[in-house]
N, C-alpha and C positions, 0 to 999 in steps of 0.2 A: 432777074439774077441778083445774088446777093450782093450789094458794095462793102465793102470794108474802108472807112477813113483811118490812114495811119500809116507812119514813115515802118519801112523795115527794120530802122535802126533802133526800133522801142522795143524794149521784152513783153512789153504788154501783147503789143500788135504781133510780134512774131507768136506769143500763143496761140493767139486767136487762127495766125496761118497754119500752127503746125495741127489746131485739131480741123481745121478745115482740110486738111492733108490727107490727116487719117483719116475722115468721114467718107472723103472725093467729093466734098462740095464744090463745084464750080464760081466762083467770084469773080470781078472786077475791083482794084483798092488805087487808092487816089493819096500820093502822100501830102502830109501834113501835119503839123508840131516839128517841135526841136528847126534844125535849118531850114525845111521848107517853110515854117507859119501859117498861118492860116487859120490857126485854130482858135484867134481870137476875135475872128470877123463875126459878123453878126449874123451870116450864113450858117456861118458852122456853128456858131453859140444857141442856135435858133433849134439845131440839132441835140446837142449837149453842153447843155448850160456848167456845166463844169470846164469845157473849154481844154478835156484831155484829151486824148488819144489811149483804146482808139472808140470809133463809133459803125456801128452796121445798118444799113437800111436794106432791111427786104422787103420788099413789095408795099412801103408805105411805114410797115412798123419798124420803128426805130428802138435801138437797146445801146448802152453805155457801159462800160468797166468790163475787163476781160474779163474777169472770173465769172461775171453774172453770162457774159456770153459765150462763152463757153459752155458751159453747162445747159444754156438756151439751146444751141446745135447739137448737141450731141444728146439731149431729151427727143429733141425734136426726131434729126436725121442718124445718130448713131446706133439704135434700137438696142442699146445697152455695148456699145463695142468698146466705150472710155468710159466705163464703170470701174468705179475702183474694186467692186469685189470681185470682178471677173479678172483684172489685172492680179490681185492676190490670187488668186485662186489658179490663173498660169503660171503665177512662181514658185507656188506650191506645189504642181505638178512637176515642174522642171526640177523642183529641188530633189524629190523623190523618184523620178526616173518614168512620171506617169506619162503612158501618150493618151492618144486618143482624142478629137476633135473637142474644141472648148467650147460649141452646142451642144455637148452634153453634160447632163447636171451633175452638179456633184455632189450628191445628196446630203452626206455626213462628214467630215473632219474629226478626229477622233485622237487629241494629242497624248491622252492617257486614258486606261480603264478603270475608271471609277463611277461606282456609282450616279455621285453629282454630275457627271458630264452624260449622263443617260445612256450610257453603253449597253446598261441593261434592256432597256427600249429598242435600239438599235439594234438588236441583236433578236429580239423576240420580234420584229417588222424583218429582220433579212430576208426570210423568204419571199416575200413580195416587194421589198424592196430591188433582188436582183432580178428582178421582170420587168422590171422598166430601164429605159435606155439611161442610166444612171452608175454614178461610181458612189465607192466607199471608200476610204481612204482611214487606216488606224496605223498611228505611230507612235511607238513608244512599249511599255507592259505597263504593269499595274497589279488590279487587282485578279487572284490566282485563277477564282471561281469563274470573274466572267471572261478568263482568258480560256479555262476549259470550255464554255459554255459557247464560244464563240469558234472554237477549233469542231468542237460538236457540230455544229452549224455547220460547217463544213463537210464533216463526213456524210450528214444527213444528203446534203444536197442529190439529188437528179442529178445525174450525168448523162447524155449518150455514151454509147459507146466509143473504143475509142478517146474519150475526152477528159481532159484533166482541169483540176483548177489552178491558176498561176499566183505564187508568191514572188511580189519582187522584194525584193531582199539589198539595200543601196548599203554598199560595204566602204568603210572607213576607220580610216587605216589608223589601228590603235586604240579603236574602240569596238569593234564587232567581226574582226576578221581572222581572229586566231583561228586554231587547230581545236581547239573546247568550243568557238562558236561556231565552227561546222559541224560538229558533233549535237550541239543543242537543237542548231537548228533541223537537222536533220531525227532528230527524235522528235523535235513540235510537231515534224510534217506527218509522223507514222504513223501507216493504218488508213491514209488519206489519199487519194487518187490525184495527185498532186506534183507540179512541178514549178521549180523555181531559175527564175530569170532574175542573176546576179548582176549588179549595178554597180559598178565601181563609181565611187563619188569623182563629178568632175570637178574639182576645184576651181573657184573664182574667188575674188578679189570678194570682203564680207563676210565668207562663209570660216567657219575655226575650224575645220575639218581636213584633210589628206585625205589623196588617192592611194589603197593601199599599192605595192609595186607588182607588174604582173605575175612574178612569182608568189606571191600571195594570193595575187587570185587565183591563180592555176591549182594552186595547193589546198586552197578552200572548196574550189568546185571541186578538184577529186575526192576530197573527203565525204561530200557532202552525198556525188555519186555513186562512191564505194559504197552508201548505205542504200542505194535500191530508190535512191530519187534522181528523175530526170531534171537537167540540170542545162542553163544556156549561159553564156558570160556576155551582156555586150558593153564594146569596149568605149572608151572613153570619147566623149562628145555625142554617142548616143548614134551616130551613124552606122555603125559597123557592126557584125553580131560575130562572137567566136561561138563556137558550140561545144559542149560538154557533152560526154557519153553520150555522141550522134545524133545529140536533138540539137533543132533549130526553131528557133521563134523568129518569123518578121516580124520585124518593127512595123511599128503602123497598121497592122492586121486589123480587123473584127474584132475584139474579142466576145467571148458568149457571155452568157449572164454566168456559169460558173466560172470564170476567171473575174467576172467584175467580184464576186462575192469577197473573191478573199486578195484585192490589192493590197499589199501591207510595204509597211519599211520597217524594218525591227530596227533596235539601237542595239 
């Protein structure tokens, strides 16, 4: 079993606990340094010659400095779960309204259409891209061409019957949620077999954004439905789904490879 040397009372050592926490490593820690002492005996110096806190011995091998162990467990036993880009990559979902389990890849990020950021590529790989159990993620506009070229992709796609593709669409109030941005967005979608799951932004502490008020969303979703696209609202905190023109999307569902095709969050 692993031992941990180290008072609770060190930020060091409570690191090392809290990614043992999130891993479910099993330990045994023994305190030492600050009031307890000990950490200048020749036991323990014999351990870690630096004589800090904290120090771990598993099975013989010994490692020093939280940072280095840290990263030790969680290579080892975390199989990418304290990965900083998976951590990014869940707050990027959250920010945007994406669900869907974070075993699944997320292929592309896509912060604007331009060229340089290979949109172009991205866009000539979609159809094989949406066959594998992977998302896409584009936020933002850009450029015109590869914004036609990318809406094209869409109408191209396979459908069953039946089946539509999903835009979600995270509304924020004062920047994308007039009575003109239901109108726009509702001509981007035309022609397209397509239905959009509106995201009112949940506001938190960091983000420079507003939730627009539910009368704006109400007023957005019917505009958007008045034009012949099915339309879902869910409401704030992501829990709850209201439905527009008698559609309903659960949360948490499957989604198919046409709905991963076209996750989007417009500005």
């Amino acid at each position: 079993m692993l031992k941990i040397w180290g008072r609770t009372t060190s930020s060091n050592v409570q690191k090392v606990l809290w990614c043992c926490g999130e891993i479910g490593i099993a330990f045994e820690r023994e305190d030492i340094g600050g009031e307890f002492g000990g950490n200048k005996s020749p036991d323990y110096l014999a351990l870690n010659p630096n004589g800090l806190v904290p120090t771990i011995d598993e099975d013989g091998f010994i490692l020093w400095e939280s940072n280095v162990i840290v990263r030790y467990l969680a290579a080892k036993y975390g199989a990418g779960s304290l990965d900083r880009k998976l951590a990014n990559k869940r707050a990027l979902k959250e920010r945007v309204g994406l669900g869907g389990p974070d075993d699944v890849a997320l292929l592309a990020t896509v912060a604007r259409l331009t060229h340089q950021k290979g949109i172009d590529l991205l866009v000539d790989a979609l159809p094989q891209l949406v066959a594998l159990p992977g998302q896409v993620i584009v936020v933002g506009a850009g450029d015109r061409v590869l914004a036609q070229r990318l809406r094209a992709a869409c109408k191209r796609f396979p459908l069953k019957k039946r089946r539509r593709i999903t835009f979600e669409y995270v509304l924020l109030a004062g920047v994308n949620d007039s009575d003109e941005d239901a109108r726009r967005l509702a001509k981007l979608l035309g022609g397209m077999k397509a239905k959009v799951n509106l995201i009112p932004l949940n506001a938190a502490a960091g983000i420079p954004f507003e939730r627009p008020s539910d009368a704006a969303i109400d007023r957005f979703a019917k505009i958007v439905a008045d034009h012949g696209v099915l339309v879902s609202v869910r409401k704030s905190r992501g829990r709850d789904i209201r439905a527009a023109c008698g559609q309903l999307i659960v949360e948490g569902q499957k989604k198919s490879a046409g709905q991963q095709l076209a996750t989007l969050a417009f500005r």
